[in-house]
N, C-alpha and C positions, 0 to 999 in steps of 0.2 A: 504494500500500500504506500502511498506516497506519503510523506511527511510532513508537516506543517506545524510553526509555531505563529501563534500571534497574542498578544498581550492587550489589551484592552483598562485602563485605569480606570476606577469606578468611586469614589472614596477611596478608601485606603485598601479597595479589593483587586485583585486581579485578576482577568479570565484568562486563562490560558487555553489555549486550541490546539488537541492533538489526535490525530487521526483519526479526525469524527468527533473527538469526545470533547466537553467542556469542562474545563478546572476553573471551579471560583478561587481563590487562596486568599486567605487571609493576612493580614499581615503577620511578618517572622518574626513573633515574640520571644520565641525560644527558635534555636538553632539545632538542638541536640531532640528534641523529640516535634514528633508531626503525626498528624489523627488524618486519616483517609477517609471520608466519608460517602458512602453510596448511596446516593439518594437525589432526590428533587434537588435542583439546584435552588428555582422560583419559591420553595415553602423554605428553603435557607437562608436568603442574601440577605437579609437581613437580622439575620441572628449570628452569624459565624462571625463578626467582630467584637460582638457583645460576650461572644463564647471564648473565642480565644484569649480574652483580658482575664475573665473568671476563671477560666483551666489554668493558663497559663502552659498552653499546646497550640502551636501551627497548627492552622485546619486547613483542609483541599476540600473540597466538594466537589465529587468529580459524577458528571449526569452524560447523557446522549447516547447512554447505551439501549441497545435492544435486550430488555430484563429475561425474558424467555428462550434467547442465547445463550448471552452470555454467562449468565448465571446457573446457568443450568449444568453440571458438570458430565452427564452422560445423556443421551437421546431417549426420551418417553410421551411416551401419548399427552395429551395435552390436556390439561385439568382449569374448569369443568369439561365434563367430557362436550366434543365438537368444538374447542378452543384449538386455535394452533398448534401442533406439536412443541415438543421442546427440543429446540437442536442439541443442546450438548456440546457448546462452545467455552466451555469455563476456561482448558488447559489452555487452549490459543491468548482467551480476555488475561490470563494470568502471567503469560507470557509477554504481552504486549504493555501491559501494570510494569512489569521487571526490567523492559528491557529499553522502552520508551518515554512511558507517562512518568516515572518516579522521578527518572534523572534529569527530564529535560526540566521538571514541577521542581526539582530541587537543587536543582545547579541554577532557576532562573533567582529563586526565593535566597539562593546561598546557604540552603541548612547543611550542616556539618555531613561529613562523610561516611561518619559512622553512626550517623542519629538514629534515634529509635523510633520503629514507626509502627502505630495502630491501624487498626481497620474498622469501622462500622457500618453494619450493611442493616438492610430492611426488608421483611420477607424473601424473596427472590436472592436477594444481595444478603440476606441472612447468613444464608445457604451456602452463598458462595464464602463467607468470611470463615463457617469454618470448615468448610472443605479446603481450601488454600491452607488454613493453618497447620492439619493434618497432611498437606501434603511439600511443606517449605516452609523456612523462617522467615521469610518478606516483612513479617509484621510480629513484634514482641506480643501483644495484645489482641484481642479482637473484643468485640460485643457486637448482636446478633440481635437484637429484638423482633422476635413474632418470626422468626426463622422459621422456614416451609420446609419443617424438617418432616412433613406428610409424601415429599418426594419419594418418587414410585425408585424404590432400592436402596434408599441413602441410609435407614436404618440397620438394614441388612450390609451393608458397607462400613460403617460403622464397625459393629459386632465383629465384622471379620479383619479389617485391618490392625495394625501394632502401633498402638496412639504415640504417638511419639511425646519426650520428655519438652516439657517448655517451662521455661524461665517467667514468662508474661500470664496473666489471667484471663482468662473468659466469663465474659458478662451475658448474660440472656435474662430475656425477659418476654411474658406474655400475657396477652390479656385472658380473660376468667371467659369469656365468654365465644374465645375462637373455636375450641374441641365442642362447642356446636354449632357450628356450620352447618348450612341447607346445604352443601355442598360434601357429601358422605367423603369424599376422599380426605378433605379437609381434619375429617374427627381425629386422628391419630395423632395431631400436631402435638398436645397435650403429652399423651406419654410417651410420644417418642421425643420430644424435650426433656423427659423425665429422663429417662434411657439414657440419652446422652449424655447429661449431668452425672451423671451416677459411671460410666464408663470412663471420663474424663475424671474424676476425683478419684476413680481407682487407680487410674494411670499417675495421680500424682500431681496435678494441674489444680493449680486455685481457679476455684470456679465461685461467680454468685448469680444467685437468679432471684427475679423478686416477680411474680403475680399482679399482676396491676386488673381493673376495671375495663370494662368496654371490652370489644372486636377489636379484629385485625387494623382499626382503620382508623380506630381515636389515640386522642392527643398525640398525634406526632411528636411536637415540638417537647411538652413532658417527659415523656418517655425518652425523646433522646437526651432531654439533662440528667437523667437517672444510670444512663451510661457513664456517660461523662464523670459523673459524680463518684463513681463506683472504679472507674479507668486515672481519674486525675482529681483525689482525694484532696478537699485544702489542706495546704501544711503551715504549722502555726510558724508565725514571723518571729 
């Protein structure tokens, strides 16, 4: 694919333009760690400078993806049934994160070379946060809220891979009221959340997970400071 960068000044934010995709960045408050965010760019811009003063974490916002691609780490029928299939483009999107978006996002911003970097994704992008983690270090951290860990084998994927040892934590979160879903594939989300949790703390992985109110679909913006909160704890001055 061809390449492209371009920078756009917005406030204190910057879009950056890489093959297809949009990076909002926040400003470089710190050098040494940086938070990757999957999600809407339009339900963030105006919260990620307000967020990077409170953490005290670089943030990217990175959008323009096709979610039932690239998010998708193997090929299955498409849910609700008669939705588009799921291609099964994770390892390519994961590839293209490590080998493109990080360095050109981070050599534009100047963060440190060795900096530590998270990940948060959102249903679809749940998915992918922690199938990437299980499968490379790219990112010390992840958190996953309403993770669509209902994907047709990822369970069973789970169970049979060798969780690898990590240094960083995993945050998940869900609402009370997604494992009922009109949509029956849906109902699993709950305890194969559960499943996970419980396989990753055997492996040895700081994990926390907190239960929250509502579907798949409320309070965005809450739910992601409860990551955040959980990812980039205040430390007393």
């Amino acid at each position: 694919m061809h390449f492209y960068l371009l920078i756009l000044m917005k406030n204190m934010k910057k879009i950056i333009k890489i093959e297809g995709l949009s990076c909002l960045c926040s400003s470089a408050v710190r050098k040494d760690r940086i938070a990757y965010i999957l999600y809407p760019m339009d339900m963030l811009g105006n919260w990620i400078e307000t967020a990077t003063e409170k953490y005290g974490v670089t943030i990217v916002v990175i959008t323009g993806m096709d979610w039932e691609s690239v998010f998708s780490p193997w090929p299955a029928p498409g849910v609700p049934k008669g939705d588009p299939d799921f291609k099964g483009e994770s390892p390519e999107f994961l590839q293209l994160l490590q080998e493109k978006v990080i360095p050109q996002v981070e050599d534009t911003l100047g963060i440190d070379k060795d900096a530590e970097r998270d990940i948060i994704g959102v249903s679809m992008s749940g998915l992918f946060a922690l199938w990437q983690w299980m499968e490379c270090n790219t990112f010390k951290s992840i958190a996953s809220l309403s993770g669509s860990f209902w994907y047709e084998g990822f369970i069973e994927w789970m169970r049979k891979i060798e969780i690898p040892h990590k240094n960083g934590m995993g945050f998940f979160l869900l609402g009370e009221q997604e494992s009922r879903s009109n949509v029956k594939a849906f109902n699993t989300v709950g305890v194969n959340t559960d499943e996970i949790i419980k396989l990753l703390k055997a492996a040895g992985i700081k994990v926390e997970f907190q239960s929250v109110p509502g579907n798949h679909f409320s309070d965005p913006i809450p739910r992601l400071e409860k990551a955040f909160n959980a990812l980039y704890p205040a430390t007393e001055s």
